[in-house]
N, C-alpha and C positions, 0 to 999 in steps of 0.2 A: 322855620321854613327854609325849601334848599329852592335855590335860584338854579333854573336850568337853560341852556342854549343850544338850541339845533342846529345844524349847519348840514345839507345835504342838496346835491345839485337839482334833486329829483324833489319838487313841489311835493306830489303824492307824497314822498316818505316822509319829509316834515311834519304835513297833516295827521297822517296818521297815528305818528309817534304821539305828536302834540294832544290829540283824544284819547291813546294810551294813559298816557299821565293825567292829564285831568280825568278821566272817568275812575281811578283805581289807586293814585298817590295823593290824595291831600294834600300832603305836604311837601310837594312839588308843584313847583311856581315855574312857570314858563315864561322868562324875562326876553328870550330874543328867539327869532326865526330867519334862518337866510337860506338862501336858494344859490349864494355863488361865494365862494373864498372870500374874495375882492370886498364885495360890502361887508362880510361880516369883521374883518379884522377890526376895522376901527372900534365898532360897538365895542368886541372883545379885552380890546385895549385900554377902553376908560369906563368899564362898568365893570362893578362886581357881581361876580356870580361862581356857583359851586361846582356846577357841572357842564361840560361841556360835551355833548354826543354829536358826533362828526366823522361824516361820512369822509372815507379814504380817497374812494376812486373818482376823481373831480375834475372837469375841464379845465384848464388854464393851470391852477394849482391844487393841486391834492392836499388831503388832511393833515402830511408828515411835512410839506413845505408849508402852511398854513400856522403850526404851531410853530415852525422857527420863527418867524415873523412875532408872535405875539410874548412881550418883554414883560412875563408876568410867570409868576409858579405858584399862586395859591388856588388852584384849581384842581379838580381832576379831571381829565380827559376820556370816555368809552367810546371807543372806536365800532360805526357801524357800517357794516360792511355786506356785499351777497358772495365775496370768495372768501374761499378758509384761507388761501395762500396769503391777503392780506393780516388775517388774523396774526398769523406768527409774527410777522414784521411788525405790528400794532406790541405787541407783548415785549421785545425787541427795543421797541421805542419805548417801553415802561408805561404801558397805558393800566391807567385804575383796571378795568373793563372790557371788553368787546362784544358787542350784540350782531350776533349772523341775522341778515333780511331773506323772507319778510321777520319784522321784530314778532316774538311770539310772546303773551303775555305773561307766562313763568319764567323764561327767560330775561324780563324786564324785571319781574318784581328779585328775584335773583341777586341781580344787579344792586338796585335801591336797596336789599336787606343790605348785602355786603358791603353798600357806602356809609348808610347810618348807624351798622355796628362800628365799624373801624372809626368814625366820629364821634362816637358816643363815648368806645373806649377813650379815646384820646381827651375828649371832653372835661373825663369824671378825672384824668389823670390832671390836667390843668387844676381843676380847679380844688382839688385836693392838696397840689403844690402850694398855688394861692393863699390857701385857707390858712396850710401852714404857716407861711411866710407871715400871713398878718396878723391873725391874732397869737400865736407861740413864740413866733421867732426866732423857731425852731429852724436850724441848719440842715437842710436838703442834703446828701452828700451820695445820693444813686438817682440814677432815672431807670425806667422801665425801656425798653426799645425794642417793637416790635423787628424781629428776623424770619425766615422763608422756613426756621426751625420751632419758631413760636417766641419769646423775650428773651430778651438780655438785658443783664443789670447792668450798668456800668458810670462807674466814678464819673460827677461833674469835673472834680478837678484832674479829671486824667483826660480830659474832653480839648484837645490843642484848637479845632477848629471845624466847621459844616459847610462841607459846600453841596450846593444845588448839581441835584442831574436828574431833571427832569421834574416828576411828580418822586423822584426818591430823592435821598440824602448821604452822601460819604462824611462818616463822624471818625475822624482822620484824631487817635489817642496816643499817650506820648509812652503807652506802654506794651500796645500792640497792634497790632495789623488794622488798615481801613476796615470800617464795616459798612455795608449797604443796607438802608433803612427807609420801607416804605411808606413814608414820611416825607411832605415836601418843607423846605425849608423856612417857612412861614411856620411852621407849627412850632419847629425851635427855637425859631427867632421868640415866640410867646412865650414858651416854657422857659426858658434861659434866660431873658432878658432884664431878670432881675440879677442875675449873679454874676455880674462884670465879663457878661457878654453883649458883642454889639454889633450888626450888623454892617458892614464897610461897604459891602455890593450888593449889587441883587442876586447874585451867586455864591455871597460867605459871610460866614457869619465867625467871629472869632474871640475866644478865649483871650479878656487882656492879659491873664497872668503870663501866658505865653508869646506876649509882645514884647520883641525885643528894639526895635525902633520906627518910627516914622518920620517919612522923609517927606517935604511939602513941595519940595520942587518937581518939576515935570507934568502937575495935575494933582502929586500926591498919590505915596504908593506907603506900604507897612511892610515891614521884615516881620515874621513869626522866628521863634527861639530853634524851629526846626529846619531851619532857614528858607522858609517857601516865601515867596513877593505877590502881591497882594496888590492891585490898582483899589485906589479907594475912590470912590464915586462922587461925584461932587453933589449928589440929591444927598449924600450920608455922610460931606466930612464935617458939617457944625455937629451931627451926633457925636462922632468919635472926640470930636476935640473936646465937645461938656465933659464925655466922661474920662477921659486923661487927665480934664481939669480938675476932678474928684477922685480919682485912682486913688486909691488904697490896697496895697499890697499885706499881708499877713506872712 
């Protein structure tokens, strides 16, 4: 089931949206509805959900000030809009999606293919790593990573560190150029989290092999071997300290 949330200043276009997807997605669940910025962030902020369809052009706060506010990236965002000119800027912003109003019903289903294919792949890719991992014990040593050219393979162990932008991910490698992958950093944090990667913010996730120190004073921050600094978060530094306490190096 995909949990979905509307956000649009215009009553009408919630409704309608809202009977789009129930008459025609099954498996689209409509967890929240809101009619102004202001109330919907909280919900946003302490519920899970998968999709977020949110209209740009909003009194008080529009769509692109609406998601800075919300301290969260396992989501994806389709911007619904009635100007193209918001469109570009929505894409700009790295949005999954955008739906032009009124929403048309091919245009929706559209949408929903290209969210449960791109999940699905990623899905069969998890749980294929998994599978490995438990019953083989077999060593992983590529991932697949969707790009704008179609995949890329690339070494775990040449992987320094992921940081968050947005619904995408920069996997910053210690033998070539940043890559942009759209992928938000929740899906990494899963895939990798078995192979002495950890999580330090809600923005990076990092390679311990390429930790070269951590400093506890000031809040607590990490050096990478590339020399990039790092604030560690305090929701994240008992994770990093368990796994320091079991670091093993090869």
């Amino acid at each position: 089931m995909i949990d979905a949330v509307l956000v649009d200043d215009e009553k009408d276009s919630t409704e309608t949206l809202d009977i789009l997807l129930k008459n025609n997605f099954p498996d689209i669940r409509v967890v929240g509805k809101f009619n102004d910025s202001l109330s919907a962030i909280e919900f946003l902020q302490k519920n899970h959900f998968d999709l977020l369809f949110l209209d740009i052009e909003m009194p008080g706060m529009n769509g692109f000030d609406l998601l800075q506010e919300i301290q969260k990236d396992d989501f994806e965002v389709v911007f619904v809009t009635a100007y193209d000119q918001f469109a570009l800027k929505a894409f700009r912003y790295s949005a999954f999606d955008y739906l032009l109003k009124p929403v048309e019903i091919e245009d929706l289903a559209s949408c929903i293919a290209k969210y449960q294919e791109e999940k699905l792949q990623l899905k069969s890719r998890l749980e294929y790593l998994q599978r490995m991992i438990k019953h083989t014990g077999t060593s992983i040593e590529k991932i697949a990573v969707p790009t704008s050219q179609g995949f890329e393979f690339i070494e775990i162990k040449d992987i320094i560190r992921c940081e968050s932008d947005g619904n995408y991910t920069r996997i910053f490698l210690s033998n070539q150029p940043v890559i942009l992958v759209s992928r938000t950093l929740k899906d990494f944090e899963e895939l990798l989290e078995e192979m002495n990667f950890v999580r330090v913010h809600q923005s990076h996730l990092i390679n311990l092999k390429y930790l070269r120190k951590y400093i506890k004073s000031e809040g607590g921050y990490i050096e990478m071997q590339d020399g990039t600094q790092i604030t560690v978060s305090r929701s994240r530094k008992d994770e990093l300290i368990n796994k320091l306490n079991f670091l093993t190096f090869s």
